[in-house]
Each structure stands twice: as C-alpha cells, then as structure tokens.
BAGU-265345 format. One record per atom (N, C-alpha, C): y, z, x; residue in three letters; atom name. Coordinates in Angstrom, 1 decimal, always signed. Each point is the difference from the previous one (the first is absolute). Layout:
residues N
{{Y; Z; X}; 'Ala'; 'CA'}
...
This chain:
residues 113
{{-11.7; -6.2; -252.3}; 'Unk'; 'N'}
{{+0.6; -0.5; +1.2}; 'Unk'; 'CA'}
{{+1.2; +1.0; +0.4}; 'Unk'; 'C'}
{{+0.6; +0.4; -1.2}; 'Unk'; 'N'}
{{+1.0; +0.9; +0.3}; 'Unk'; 'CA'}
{{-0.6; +1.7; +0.7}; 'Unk'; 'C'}
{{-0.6; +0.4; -0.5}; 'Unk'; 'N'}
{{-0.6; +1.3; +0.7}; 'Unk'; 'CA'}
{{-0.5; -0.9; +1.2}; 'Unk'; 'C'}
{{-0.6; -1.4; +0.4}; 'Unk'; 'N'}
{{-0.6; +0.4; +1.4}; 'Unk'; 'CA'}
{{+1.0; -0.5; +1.1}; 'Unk'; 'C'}
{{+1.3; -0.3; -1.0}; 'Unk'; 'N'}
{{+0.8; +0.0; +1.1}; 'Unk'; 'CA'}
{{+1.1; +1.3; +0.3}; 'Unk'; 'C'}
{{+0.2; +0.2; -1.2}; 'Unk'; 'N'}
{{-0.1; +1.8; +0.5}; 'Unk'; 'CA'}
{{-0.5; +1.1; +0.8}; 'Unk'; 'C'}
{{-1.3; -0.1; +0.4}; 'Unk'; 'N'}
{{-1.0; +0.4; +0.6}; 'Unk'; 'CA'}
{{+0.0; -0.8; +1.3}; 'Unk'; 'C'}
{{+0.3; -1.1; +0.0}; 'Unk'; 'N'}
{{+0.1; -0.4; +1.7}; 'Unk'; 'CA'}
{{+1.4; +0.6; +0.5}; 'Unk'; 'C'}
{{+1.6; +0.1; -0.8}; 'Unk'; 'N'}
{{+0.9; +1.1; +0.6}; 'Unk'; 'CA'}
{{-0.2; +1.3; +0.7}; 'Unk'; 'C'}
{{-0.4; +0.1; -1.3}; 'Unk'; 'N'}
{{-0.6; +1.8; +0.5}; 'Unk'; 'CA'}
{{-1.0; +0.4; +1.0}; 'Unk'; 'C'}
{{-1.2; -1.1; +0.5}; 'Unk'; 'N'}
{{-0.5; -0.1; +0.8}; 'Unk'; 'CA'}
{{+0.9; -0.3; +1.3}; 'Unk'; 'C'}
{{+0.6; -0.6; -0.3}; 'Unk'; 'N'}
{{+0.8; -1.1; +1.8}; 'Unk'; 'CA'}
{{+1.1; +1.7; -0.4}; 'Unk'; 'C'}
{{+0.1; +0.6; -0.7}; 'Unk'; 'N'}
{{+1.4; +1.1; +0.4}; 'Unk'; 'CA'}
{{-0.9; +1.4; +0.3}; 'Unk'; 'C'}
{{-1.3; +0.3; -0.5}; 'Unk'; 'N'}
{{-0.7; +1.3; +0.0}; 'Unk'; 'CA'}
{{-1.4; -0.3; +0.7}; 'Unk'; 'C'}
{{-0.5; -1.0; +0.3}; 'Unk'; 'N'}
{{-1.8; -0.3; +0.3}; 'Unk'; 'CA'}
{{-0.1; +0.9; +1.4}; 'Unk'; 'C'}
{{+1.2; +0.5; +0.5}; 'Unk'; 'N'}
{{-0.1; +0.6; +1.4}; 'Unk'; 'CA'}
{{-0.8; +1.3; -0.8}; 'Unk'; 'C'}
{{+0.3; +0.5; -1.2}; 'Unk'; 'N'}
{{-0.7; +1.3; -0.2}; 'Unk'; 'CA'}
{{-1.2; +0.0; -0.2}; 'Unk'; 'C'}
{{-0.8; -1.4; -0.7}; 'Unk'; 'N'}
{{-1.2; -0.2; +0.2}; 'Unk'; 'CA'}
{{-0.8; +0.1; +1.3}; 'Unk'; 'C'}
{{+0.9; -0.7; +1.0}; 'Unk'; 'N'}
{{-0.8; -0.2; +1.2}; 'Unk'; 'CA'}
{{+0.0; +1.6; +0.4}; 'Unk'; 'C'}
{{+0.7; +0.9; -0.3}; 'Unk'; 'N'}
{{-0.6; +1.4; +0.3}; 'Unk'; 'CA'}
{{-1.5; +0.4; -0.3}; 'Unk'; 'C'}
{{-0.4; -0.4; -0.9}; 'Unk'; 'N'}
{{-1.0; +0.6; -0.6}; 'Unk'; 'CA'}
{{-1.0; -1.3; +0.2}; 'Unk'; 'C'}
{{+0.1; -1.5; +0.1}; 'Unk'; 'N'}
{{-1.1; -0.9; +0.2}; 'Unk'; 'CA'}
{{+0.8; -1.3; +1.4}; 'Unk'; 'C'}
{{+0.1; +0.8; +1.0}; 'Unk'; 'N'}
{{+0.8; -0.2; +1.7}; 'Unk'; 'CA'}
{{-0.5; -2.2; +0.0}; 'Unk'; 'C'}
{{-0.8; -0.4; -1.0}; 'Unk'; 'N'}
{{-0.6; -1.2; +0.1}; 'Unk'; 'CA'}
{{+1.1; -0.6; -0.5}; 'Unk'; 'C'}
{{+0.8; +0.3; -1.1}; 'Unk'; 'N'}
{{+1.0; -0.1; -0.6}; 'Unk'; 'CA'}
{{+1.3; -0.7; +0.8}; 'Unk'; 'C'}
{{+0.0; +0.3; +0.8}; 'Unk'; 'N'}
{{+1.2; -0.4; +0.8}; 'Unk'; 'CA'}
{{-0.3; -1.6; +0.4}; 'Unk'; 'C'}
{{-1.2; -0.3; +0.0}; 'Unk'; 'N'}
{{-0.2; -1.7; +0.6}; 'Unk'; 'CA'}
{{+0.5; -0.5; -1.7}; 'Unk'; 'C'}
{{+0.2; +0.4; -1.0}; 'Unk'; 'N'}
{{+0.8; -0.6; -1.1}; 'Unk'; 'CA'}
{{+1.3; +0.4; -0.3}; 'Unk'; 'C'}
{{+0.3; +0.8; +0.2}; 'Unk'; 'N'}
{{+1.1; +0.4; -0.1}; 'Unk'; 'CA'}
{{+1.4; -0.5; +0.6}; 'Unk'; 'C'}
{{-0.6; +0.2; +1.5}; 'Unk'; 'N'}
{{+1.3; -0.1; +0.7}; 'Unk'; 'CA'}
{{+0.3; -1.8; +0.3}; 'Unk'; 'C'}
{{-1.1; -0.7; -0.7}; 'Unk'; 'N'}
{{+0.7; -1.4; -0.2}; 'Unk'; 'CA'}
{{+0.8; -0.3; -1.4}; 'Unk'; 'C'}
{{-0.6; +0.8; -1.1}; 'Unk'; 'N'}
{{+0.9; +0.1; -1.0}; 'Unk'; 'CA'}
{{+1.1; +0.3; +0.2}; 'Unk'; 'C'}
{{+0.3; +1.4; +0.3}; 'Unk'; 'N'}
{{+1.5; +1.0; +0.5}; 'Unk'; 'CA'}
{{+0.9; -1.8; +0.8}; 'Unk'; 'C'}
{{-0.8; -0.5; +0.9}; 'Unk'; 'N'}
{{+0.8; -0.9; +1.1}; 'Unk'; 'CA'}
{{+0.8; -1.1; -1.4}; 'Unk'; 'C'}
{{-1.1; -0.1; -0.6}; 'Unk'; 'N'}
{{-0.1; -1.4; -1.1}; 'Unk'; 'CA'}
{{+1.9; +0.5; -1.0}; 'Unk'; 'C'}
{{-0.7; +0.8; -0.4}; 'Unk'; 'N'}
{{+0.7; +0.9; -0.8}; 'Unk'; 'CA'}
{{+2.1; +0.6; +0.5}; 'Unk'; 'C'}
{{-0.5; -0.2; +1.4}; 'Unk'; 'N'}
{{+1.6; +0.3; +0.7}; 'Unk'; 'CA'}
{{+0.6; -1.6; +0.4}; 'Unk'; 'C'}
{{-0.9; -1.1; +0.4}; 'Unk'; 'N'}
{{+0.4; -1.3; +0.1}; 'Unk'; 'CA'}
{{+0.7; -0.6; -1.0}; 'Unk'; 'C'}
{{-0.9; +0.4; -1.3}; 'Unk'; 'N'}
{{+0.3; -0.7; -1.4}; 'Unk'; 'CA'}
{{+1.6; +0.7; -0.3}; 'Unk'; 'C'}
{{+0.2; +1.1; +0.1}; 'Unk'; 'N'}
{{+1.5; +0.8; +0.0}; 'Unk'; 'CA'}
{{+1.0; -0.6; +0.6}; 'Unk'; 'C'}
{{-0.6; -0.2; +1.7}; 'Unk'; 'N'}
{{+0.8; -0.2; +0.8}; 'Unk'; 'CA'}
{{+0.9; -1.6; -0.3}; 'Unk'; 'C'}
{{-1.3; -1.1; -0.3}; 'Unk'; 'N'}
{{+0.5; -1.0; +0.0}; 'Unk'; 'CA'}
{{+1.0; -0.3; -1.2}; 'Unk'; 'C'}
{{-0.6; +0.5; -1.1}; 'Unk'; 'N'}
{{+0.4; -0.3; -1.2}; 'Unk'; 'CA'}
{{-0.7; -1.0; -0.7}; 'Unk'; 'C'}
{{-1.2; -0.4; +0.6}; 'Unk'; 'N'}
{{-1.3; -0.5; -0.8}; 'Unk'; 'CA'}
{{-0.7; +0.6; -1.3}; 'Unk'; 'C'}
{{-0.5; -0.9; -0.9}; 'Unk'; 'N'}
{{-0.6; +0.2; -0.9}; 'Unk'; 'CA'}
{{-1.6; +0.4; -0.1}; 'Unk'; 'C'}
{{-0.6; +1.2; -0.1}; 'Unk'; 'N'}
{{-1.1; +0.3; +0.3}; 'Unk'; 'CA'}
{{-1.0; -1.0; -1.0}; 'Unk'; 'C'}
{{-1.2; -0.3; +1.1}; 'Unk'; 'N'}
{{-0.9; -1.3; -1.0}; 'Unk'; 'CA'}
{{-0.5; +0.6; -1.2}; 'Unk'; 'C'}
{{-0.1; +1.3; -0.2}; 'Unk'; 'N'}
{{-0.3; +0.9; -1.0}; 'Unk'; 'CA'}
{{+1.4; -0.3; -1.5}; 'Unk'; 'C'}
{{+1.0; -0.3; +0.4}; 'Unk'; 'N'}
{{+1.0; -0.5; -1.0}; 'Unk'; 'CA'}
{{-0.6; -0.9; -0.5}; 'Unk'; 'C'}
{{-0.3; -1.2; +0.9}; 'Unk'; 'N'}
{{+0.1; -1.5; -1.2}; 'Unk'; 'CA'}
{{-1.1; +0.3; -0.2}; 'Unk'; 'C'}
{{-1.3; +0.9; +0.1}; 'Unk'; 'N'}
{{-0.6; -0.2; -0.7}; 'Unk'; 'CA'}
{{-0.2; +0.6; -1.1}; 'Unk'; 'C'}
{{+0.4; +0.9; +0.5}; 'Unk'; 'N'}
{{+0.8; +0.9; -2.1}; 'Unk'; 'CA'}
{{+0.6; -0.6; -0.6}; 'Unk'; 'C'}
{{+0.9; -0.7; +0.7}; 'Unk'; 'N'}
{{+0.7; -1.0; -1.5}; 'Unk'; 'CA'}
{{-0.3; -1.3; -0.1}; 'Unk'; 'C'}
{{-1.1; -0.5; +0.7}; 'Unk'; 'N'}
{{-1.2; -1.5; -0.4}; 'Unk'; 'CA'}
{{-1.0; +1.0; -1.1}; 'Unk'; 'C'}
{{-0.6; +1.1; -0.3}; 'Unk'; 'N'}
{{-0.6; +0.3; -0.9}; 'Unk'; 'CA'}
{{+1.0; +0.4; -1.2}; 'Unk'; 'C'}
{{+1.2; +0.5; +0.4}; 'Unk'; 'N'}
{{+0.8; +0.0; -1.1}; 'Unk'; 'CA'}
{{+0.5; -1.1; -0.6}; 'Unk'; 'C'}
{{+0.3; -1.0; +0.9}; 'Unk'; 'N'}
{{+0.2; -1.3; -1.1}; 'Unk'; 'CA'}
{{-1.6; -0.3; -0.9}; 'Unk'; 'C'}
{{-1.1; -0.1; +0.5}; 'Unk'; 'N'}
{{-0.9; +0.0; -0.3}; 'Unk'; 'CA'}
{{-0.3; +0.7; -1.4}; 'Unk'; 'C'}
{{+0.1; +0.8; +0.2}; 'Unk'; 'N'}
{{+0.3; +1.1; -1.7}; 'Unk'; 'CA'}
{{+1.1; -0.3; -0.7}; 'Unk'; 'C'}
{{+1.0; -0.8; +0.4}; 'Unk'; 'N'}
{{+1.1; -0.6; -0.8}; 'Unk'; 'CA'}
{{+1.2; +0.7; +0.3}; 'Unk'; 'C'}
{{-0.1; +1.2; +0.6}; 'Unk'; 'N'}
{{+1.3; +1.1; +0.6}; 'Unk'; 'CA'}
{{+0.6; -0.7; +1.0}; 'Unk'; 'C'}
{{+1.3; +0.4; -0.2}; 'Unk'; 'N'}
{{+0.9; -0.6; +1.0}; 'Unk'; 'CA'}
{{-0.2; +1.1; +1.5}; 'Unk'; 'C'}
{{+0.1; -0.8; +1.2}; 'Unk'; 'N'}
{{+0.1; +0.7; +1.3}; 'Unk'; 'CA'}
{{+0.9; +0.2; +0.2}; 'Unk'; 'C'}
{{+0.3; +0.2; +1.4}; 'Unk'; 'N'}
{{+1.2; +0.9; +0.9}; 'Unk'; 'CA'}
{{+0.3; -1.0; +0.6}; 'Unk'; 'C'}
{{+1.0; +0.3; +0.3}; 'Unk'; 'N'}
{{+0.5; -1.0; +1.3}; 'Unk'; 'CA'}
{{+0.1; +0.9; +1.4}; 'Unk'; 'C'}
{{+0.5; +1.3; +0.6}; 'Unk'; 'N'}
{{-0.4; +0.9; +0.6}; 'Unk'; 'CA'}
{{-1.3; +0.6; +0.0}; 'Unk'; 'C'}
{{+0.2; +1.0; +1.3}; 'Unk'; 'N'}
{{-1.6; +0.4; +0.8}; 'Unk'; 'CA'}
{{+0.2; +1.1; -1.4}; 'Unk'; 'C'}
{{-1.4; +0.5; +0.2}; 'Unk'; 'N'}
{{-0.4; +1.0; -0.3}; 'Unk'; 'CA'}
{{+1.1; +1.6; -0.3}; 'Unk'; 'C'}
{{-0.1; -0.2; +1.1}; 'Unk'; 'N'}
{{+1.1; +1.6; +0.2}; 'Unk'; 'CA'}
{{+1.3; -0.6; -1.0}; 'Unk'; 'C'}
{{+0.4; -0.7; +0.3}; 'Unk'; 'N'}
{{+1.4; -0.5; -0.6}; 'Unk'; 'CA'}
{{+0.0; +0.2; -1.2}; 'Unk'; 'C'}
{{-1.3; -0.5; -1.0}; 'Unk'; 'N'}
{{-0.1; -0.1; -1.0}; 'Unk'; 'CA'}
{{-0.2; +1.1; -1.0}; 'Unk'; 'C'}
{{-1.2; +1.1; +1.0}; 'Unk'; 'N'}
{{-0.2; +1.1; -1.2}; 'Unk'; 'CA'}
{{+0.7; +1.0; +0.7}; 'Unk'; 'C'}
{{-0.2; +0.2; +2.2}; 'Unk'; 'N'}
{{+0.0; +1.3; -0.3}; 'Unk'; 'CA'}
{{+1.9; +0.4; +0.7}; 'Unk'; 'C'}
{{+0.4; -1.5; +0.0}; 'Unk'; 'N'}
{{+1.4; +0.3; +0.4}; 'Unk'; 'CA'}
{{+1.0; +0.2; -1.4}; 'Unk'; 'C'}
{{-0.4; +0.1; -1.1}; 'Unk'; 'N'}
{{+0.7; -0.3; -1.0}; 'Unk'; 'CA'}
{{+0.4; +2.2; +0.1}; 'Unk'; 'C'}
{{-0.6; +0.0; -0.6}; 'Unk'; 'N'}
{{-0.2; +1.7; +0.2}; 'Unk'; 'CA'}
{{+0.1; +0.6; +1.3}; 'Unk'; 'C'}
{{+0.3; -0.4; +0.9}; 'Unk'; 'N'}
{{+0.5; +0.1; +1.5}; 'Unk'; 'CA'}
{{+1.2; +0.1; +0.3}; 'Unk'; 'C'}
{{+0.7; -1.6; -0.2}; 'Unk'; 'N'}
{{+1.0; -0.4; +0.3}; 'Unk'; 'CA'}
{{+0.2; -0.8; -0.9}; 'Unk'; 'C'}
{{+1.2; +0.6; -1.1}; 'Unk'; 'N'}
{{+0.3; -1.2; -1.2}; 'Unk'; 'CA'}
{{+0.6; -0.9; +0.9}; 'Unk'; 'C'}
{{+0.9; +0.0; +1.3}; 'Unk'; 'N'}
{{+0.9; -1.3; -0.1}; 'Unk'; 'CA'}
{{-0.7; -1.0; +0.7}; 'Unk'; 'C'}
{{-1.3; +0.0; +0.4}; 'Unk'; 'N'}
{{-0.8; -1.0; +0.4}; 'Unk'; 'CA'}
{{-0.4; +0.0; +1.3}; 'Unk'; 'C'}
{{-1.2; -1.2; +0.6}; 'Unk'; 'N'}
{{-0.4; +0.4; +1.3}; 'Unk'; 'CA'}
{{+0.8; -1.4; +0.7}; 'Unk'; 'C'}
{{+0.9; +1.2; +0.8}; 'Unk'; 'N'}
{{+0.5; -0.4; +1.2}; 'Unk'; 'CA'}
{{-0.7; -0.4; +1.6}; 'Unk'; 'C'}
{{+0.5; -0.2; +1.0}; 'Unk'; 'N'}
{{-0.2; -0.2; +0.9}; 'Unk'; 'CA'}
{{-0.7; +1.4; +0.6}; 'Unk'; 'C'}
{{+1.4; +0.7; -0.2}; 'Unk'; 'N'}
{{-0.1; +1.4; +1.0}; 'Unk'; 'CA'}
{{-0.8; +0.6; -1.0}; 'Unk'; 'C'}
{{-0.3; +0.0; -1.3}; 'Unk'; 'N'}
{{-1.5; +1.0; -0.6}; 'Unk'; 'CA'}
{{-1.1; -0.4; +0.2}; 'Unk'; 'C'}
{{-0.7; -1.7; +0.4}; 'Unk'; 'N'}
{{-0.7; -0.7; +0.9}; 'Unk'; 'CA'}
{{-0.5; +1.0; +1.0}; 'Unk'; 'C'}
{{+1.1; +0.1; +1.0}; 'Unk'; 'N'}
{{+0.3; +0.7; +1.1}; 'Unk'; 'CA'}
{{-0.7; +1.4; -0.3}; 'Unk'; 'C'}
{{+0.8; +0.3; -0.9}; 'Unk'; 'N'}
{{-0.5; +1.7; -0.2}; 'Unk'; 'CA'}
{{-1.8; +0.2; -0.3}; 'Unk'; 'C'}
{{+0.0; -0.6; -1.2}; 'Unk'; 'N'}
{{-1.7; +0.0; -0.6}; 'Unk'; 'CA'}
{{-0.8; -0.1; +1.6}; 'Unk'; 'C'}
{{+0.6; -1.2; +0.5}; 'Unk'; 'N'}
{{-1.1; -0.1; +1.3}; 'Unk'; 'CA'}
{{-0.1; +1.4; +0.9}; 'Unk'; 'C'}
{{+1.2; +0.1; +0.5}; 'Unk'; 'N'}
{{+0.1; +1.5; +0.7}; 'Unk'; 'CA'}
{{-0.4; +0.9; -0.4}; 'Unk'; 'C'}
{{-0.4; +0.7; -1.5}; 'Unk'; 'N'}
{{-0.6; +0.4; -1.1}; 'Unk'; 'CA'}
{{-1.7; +0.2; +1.0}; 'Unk'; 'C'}
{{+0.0; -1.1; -0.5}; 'Unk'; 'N'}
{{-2.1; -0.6; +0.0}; 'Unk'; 'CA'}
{{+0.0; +0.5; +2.0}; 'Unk'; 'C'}
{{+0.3; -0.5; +0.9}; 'Unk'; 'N'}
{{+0.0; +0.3; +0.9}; 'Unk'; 'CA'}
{{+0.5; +1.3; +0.2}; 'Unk'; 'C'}
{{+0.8; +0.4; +0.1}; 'Unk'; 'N'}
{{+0.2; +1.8; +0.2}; 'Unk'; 'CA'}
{{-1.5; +0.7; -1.0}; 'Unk'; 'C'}
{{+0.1; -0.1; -0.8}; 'Unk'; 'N'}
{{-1.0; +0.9; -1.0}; 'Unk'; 'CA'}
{{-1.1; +0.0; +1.1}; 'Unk'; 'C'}
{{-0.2; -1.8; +0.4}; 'Unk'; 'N'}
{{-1.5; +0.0; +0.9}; 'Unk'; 'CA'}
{{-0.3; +0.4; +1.4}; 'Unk'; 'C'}
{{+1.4; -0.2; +0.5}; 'Unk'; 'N'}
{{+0.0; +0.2; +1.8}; 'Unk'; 'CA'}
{{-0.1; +2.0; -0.8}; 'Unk'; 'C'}
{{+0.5; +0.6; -0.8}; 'Unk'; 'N'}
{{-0.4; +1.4; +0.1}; 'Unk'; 'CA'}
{{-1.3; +0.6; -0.4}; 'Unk'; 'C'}
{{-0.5; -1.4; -0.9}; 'Unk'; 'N'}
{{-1.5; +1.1; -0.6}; 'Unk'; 'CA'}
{{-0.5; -0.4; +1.4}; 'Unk'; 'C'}
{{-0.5; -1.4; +0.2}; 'Unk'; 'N'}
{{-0.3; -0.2; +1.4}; 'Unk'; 'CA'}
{{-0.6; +0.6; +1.1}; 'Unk'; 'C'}
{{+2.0; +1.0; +0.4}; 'Unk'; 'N'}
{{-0.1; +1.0; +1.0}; 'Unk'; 'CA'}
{{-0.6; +0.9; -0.1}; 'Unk'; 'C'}
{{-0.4; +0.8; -1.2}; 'Unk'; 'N'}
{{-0.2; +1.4; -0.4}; 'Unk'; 'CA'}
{{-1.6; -0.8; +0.1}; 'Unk'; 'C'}
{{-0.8; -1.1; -0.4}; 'Unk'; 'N'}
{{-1.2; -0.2; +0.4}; 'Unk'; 'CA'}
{{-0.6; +0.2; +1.3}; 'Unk'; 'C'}
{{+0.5; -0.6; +0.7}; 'Unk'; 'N'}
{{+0.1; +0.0; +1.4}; 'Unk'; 'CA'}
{{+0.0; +1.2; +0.4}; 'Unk'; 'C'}
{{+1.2; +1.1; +0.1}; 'Unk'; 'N'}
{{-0.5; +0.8; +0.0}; 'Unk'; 'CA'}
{{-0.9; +0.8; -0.4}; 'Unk'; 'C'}
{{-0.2; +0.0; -1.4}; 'Unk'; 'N'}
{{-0.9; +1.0; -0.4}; 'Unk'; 'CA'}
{{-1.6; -0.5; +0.9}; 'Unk'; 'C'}
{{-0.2; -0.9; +0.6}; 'Unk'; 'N'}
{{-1.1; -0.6; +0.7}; 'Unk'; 'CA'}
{{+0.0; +0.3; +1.3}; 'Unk'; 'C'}
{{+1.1; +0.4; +0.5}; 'Unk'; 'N'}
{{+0.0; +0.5; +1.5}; 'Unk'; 'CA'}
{{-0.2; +1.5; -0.1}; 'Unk'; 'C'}
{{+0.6; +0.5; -1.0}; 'Unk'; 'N'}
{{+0.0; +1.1; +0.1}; 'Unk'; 'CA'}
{{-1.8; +0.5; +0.0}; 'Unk'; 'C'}
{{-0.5; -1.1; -1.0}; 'Unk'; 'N'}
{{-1.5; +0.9; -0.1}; 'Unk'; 'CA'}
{{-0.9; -0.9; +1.4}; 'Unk'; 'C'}
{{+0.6; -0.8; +0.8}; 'Unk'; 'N'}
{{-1.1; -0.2; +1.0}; 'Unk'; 'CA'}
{{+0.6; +1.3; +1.1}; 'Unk'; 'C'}
C-alpha cells in the first residue's frame, strides 16, 4: 500500500510526462493532479491513508494519524512539520510542475500540426 501510494504522488506531480509519450494519459491524470491539489489545499486526509493504516492495524502495526506526505515524505523535507503554508506550497508544487509539462505538450503538438 505504501509504494502504491507513493506512486499515485508521483503520478498526480509527474503523469504530465507520461501523457507525452501515451497523449490518452491525460483523461487520468489530470483528475488525479486535480485530486491531488484539493487534498493539499483542504487539508484532507487522502482515502489512500485510512486505508493504509486499516491494513496496518490489521497486521497489528500502529497507523498514522497524518496524510501521507506528512508522515514519510515531510519528515525528510521539513523537520518542523506540515503547516498550513507548506499545504500551500506542495500544492503549488503539483500544479506549477503540471500547468508547465502541460504547456510544453501543447506545444510540442502545435508545433507538429
């Protein structure tokens, strides 16, 4: 569970480079990337958390009480914790990365018709 929630970050922050190479990609992506900036913005808990830590109690490990990012990949990020404004930031993060691969798609698509 932990790699495939790993793998949905990295997707909602990089799937724009996929859709370079398979353009189909984008009808998945850019609801993720959306999913992915909402969950930031609000300060909601991705359904992907409780369900990592309902298999983790399940195995007898203790869960989290924080999302995802908070847990593994803000620690090594930002020791003093996720704030409001790094909420803020991560989201701007995921959106900037995407409104630019995006563009350069777009382009590269005008350019060849």
């Amino acid at each position: 569970m932990l790699l495939l929630h790993l793998a949905f970050v990295l997707f909602a922050l990089f799937g724009a480079i996929l859709a370079l190479r398979w353009p189909r990609l984008v009808r998945i992506h850019l609801p993720a990337a959306v999913w992915a900036i909402c969950i930031e913005l609000t300060g909601a808990i991705c359904p992907l958390t409780y369900l990592e830590n309902n298999l983790r109690a399940r195995a007898g490990q203790q869960g989290y009480a924080d999302g995802f990012i908070a847990h593994y990949l803000l620690p090594a990020l930002y020791p003093a914790g996720l704030t409001p404004a790094v909420q803020y930031g991560l989201a701007g993060v995921v959106l900037g990365v995407n409104l630019l691969l995006y563009a350069w798609l777009w382009l590269r698509r005008c350019s060849r018709r």
